[in-house]
N, C-alpha and C positions, 0 to 999 in steps of 0.2 A: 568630565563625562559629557561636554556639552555635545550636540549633534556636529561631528565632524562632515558628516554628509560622506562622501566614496574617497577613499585615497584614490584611489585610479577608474579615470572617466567619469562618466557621467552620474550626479546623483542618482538616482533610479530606485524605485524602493520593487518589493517582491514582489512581480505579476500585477504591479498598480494599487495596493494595499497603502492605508493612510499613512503618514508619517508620525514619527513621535519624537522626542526628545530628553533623554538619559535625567538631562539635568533638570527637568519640568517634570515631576510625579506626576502632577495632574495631566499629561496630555497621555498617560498609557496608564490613569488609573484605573478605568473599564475594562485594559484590555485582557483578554482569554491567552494571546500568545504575542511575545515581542519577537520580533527577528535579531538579530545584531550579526554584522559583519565583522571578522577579523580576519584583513587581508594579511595573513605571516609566513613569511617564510623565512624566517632567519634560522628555525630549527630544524632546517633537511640538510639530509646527511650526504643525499645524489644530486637528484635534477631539482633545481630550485621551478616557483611559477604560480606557484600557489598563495599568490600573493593576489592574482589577476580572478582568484575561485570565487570572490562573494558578486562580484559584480556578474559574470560570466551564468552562476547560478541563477540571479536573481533574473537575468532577461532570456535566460536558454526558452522561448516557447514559442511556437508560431498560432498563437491563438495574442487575443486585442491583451492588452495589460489594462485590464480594467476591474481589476480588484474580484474577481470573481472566475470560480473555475469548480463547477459539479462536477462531483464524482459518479461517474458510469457504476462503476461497483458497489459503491459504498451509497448512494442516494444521499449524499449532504452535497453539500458547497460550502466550505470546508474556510475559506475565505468570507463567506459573508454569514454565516454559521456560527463560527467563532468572532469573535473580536479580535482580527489580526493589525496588528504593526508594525513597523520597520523601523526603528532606530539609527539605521546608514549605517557607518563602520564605526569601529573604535581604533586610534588613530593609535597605530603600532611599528612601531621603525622596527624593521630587521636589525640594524646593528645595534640593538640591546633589547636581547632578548628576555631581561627580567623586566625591567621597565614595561614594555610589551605586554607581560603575560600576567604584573600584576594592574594593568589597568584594565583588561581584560575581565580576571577575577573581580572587579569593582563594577564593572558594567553588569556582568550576569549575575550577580548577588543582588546589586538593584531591581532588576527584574522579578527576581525570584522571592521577592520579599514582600513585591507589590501583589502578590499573586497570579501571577502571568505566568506561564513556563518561557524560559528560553528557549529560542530557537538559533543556534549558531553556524553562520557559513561560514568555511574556514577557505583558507588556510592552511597552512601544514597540520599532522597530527600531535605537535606538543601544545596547541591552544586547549584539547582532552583535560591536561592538570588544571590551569583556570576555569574552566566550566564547568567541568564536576563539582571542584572544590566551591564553586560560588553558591551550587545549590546545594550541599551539603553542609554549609554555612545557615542556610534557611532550614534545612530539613532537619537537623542534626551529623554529625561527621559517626560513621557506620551505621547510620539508618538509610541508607540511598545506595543502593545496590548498583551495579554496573553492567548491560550490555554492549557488547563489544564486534561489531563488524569489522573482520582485519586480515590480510594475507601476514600479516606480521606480530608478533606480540607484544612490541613495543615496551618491553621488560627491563630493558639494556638499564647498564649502572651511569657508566661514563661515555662519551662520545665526543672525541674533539677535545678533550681537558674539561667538557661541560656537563652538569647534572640537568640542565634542561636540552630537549631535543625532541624530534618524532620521532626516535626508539627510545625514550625515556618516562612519558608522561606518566603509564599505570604504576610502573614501579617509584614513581614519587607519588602517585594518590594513595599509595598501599601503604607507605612509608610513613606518610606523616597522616594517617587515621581519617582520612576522609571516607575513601573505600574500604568495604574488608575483604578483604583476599580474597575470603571463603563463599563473596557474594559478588565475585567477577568472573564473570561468564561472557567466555571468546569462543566465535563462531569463526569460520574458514579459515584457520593457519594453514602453511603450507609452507614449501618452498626449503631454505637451507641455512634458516637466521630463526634463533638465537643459538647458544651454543650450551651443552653439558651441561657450568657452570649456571647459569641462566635458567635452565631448564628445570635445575637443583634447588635454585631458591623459589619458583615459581609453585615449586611441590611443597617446601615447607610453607608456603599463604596457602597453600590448598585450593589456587585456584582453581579453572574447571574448563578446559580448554577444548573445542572441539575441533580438529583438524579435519581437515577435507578427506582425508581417507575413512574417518569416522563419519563423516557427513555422506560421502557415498557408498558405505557399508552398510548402515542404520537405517539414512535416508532422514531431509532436513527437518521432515516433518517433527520426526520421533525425536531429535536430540532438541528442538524447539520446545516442546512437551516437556523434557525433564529440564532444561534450563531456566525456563517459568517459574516452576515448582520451587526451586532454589533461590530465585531473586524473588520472590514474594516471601523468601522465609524472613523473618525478624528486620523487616524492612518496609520503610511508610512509602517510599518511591521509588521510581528506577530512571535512569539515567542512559539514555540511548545513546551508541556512536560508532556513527558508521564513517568507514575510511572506504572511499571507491574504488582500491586497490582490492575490497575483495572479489571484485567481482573481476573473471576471465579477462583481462589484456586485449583482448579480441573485441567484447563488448566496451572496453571502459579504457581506452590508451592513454589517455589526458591525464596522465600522474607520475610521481614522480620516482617511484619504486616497484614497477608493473612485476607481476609475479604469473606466471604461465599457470590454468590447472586452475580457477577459480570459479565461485557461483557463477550461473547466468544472469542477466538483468531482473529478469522475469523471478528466478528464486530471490532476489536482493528484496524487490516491490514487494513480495506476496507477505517476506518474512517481514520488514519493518511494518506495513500494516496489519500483523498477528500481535508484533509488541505492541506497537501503539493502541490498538482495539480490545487486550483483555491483557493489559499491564498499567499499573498504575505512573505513567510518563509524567517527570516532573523537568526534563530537560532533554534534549536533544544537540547534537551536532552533526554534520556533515564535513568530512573533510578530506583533503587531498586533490582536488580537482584542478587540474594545471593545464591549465586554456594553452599556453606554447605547445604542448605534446598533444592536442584533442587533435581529431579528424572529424571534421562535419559536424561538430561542437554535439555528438555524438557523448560523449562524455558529461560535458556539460548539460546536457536535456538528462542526462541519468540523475544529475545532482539534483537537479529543480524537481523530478518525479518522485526520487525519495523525500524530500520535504512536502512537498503535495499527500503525497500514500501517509504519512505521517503527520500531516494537518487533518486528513480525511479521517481518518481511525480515530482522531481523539474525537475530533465531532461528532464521528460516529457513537461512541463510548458516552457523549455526555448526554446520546439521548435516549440507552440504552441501560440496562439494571449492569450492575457490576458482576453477575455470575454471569454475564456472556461470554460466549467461545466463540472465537471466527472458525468458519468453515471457508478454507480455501479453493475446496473443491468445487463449486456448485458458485453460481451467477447470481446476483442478487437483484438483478431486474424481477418484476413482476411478472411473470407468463413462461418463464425460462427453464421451470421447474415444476416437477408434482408436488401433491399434496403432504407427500415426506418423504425421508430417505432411508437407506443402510446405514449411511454416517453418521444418521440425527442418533440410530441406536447404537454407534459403539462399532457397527462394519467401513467397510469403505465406499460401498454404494461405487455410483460412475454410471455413465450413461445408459447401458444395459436398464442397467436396477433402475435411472429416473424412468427409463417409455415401461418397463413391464408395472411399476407402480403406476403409472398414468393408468393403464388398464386397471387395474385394482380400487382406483379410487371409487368414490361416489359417485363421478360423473355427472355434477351439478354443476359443473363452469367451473367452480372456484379453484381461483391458480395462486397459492399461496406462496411468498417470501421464503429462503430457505433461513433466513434470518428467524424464519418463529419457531423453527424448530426446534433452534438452541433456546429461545426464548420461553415457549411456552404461553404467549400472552403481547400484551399490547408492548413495544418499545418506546414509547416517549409519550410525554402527555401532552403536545402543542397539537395534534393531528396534521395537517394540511401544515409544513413549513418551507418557505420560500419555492413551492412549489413540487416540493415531494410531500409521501406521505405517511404517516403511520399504517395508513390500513392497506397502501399497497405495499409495502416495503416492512415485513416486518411483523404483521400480526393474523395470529393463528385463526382469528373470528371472523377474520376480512374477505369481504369478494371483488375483484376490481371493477366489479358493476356500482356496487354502492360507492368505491375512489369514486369514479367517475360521476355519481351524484352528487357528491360532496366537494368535488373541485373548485376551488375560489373563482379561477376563471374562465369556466363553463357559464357560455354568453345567457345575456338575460333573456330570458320569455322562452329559451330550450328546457323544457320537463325534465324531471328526473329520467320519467321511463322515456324519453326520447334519445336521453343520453344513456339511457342502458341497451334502447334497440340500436342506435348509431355502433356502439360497441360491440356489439354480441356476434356479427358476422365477422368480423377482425378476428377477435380472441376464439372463433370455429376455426379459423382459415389456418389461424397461427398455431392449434391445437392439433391441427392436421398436418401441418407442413414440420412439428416439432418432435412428434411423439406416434405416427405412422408412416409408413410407405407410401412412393408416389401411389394417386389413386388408378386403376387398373385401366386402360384406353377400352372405349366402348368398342362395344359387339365382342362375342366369342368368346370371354375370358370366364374365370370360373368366377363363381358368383362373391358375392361378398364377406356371407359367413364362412366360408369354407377357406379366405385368405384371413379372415381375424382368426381361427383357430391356430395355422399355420405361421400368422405370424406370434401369436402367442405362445410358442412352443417355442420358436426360433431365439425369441428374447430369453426364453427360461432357460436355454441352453446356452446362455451369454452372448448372444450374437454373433457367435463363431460360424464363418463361411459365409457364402452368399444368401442372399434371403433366398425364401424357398418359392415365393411365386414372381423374383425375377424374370425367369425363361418367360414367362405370361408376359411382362411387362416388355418383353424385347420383341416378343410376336409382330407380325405386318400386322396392322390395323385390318379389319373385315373391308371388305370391295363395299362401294358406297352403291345403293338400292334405288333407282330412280334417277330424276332430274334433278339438277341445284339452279340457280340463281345464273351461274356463271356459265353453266349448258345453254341456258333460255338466252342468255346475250348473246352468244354466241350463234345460237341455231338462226334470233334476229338481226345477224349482221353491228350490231353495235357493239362498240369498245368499252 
């Protein structure tokens, strides 16, 4: 297990994150999360390549590699947040594929024992049976439930005369009690693989499969919701894996069994940061990403975003109470949202519902997190971290006038209230430009109560059609009265 460094190219560890070393406990005894590469493909069944996916993942970005990357959404930095590592690869020949997968099994069991989660970039998808299996080795074997991002269900018995492959893994974690059937939950199948048979044994484990025509019948949300609910039953962790095959062909070509008719990128991000943010994640994978087949490493940037959206959420998680719920819907910057929503009660709220609450609120300035809604209270108890903040990002009692008092580095000898007057025409302007109509061009328009009534009517009737003092706003401006500035140069001959 020493540090083999990259089977292929260059060392490079994730986005500039320290290094460690499998065989030295101590250099990843601190750590929050290890990375570990297994470059494999000796278990595909089509296009091999997935050999070239951990390296390709680790440098997909055009931002510096310098060990740090904030989350716009999520307000952590998720890299210096956590205690991230990089272990390099674990040195895996394709032409033996047991050998391979159980040293594999020995890298991630180390991890998981030291208390770190694993993070794994693959490779094909038969590296799934060593990674599970490694952390339900630490967690217990049927205490670690499975989520499963996949155009495929990778159930198959035999392939090639072999029990190991990438349409094999779930049905050997099932097999030999690591996973339980009845706590394997697959999102996006599709397509014309597996068969009857297959399909037959997968109903007696009871597992709980959601196909794409289910996903765009219900909608991702809703089947996201009851799969929760089911991997938290009689389970201490969950176990994430996503294969980039499920996501549409279109978005994601760099693989090696592309299937037509899948998620977008955008549902892929949104849903691993719902697991990662209110599921107990004790391990993760990524796999499938085959640099030979990408266009514009297009693929590749997919891979390194879901590990990113998945670094983010757990930081987000460790600084948050455990009954949080992500809200998908709604931005978690600071100023982006009113005082509450539809969704916080159980509706669906959307933009409508945030400006007609705008109107509703207090109208005290204060532009609360949609993060406190589900919260109810303060999210973390460090306040001001690495430059975000509890009281912007997150709490129900906060006004971003006092962020802004309390900022580490708000220069010296600037007052509080200097930093609350410097702020307060911003958060007007931005208050005006978010949650109003342009404002009305001077002369001749109708006055000003007389368009808040009208637009308050408009938004209560869902914003359907054009606003109503549009036509006002498209008017010629009034003939200007007098002289200007540009008359008097003019009438004096200068330019």
């Amino acid at each position: 297990m020493s540090r083999y460094g990259a089977m292929y190219g260059p060392d490079i560890t994730f986005l500039g994150v320290d290094r460690c070393t499998l065989d030295d406990p101590a250099s990843y005894a601190d750590a929050d999360v290890v990375i570990v590469g297994a470059p494999f493909d000796g278990g595909t069944s089509h296009r091999p390549g997935t050999r070239f996916g951990p390296s390709a993942i680790r440098q997909a970005c055009y931002l510096a590699h310098d060990g740090s990357r904030p989350s716009l959404a999520l307000r952590v930095d998720a890299l210096r947040d956590l205690r991230v590592y990089d272990a390099g690869d674990v040195e895996m020949f394709s032409g033996d594929i047991e050998r391979s997968l159980s040293a594999l099994e020995t890298a991630v069991y180390a991890v998981s024992s030291s208390g770190a989660i694993p993070v794994v970039l693959g490779g094909d998808h038969s590296i799934a049976l060593p990674d599970a299996t490694g952390v339900a080795r630490q967690h217990g074997h049927g205490r670690v439930s499975l989520v499963h991002f996949d155009a495929h269900a990778d159930t198959g018995e035999i392939e090639f005369g072999s029990l190991h492959g990438h349409g094999q893994p779930m049905r050997r974690l099932i097999e030999s009690g690591a996973v339980r059937g009845d706590r394997f939950l697959q999102i996006g199948l599709r397509g014309y693989w597996p068969g009857p048979e297959t399909l037959s044994w997968m109903a007696e484990q009871r597992m709980r499969s959601y196909e794409m025509t289910e996903l765009v019948s219900r909608g991702l949300e809703e089947c996201l919701i009851e799969a929760f609910t089911i991997a938290v039953d009689e389970c201490e962790g969950v176990f994430l894996s996503v294969d980039v095959d499920v996501v549409d062909p279109g978005m994601a070509p760099g693989t090696g069994t592309p299937e037509p008719g899948g998620l977008t990128s955008r549902q892929l991000l949104d849903a691993v940061r719902r697991v990662c943010y209110e599921l107990p994640v004790v391990g993760v994978d990524v796999v499938e990403v085959a640099p030979p087949y990408d266009h514009a490493d297009i693929t590749a940037y997919l891979g390194n975003r879901v590990v990113l959206e998945a670094l983010s959420a757990i930081a987000r998680r460790a600084l948050a109470p455990r009954s949080c719920t992500f809200c998908p819907g709604f931005s978690y910057l600071p100023g982006n949202s009113a005082t509450g929503s539809a969704r916080s009660r159980g509706g669906r709220g959307g933009l409508a519902e945030r400006a007609r609450l705008w109107d509703l609120s207090t109208g005290d300035g204060v532009i609360h997190s949609p993060l406190s809604w589900g919260l109810g209270g303060r999210c973390g108890p460090s306040g001001w971290r690495r430059g975000y903040s509890d009281v912007a990002y997150g709490c129900a009692d906060a006004s971003p006038y006092r962020a802004a008092d309390s900022h580490p580095t708000r220069p010296r000898g600037v007052a509080a209230g200097a930093s609350r007057r410097l702020r307060r025409p911003a958060l007007r302007r931005r208050r005006r430009a978010t949650c109003s109509p342009a404002p009305a061009a001077r002369g001749g328009h109708a006055d000003q109560a007389e368009r808040g009534a009208a637009t308050r009517l408009w938004r209560a009737a869902g914003g359907r059609g054009p606003h109503p003092t549009a036509r006002l706003d498209t008017q010629a401006p009034a003939p200007r009265v007098g002289r200007t500035p540009l008359d008097s140069a003019r009438a004096s001959g200068s330019r």
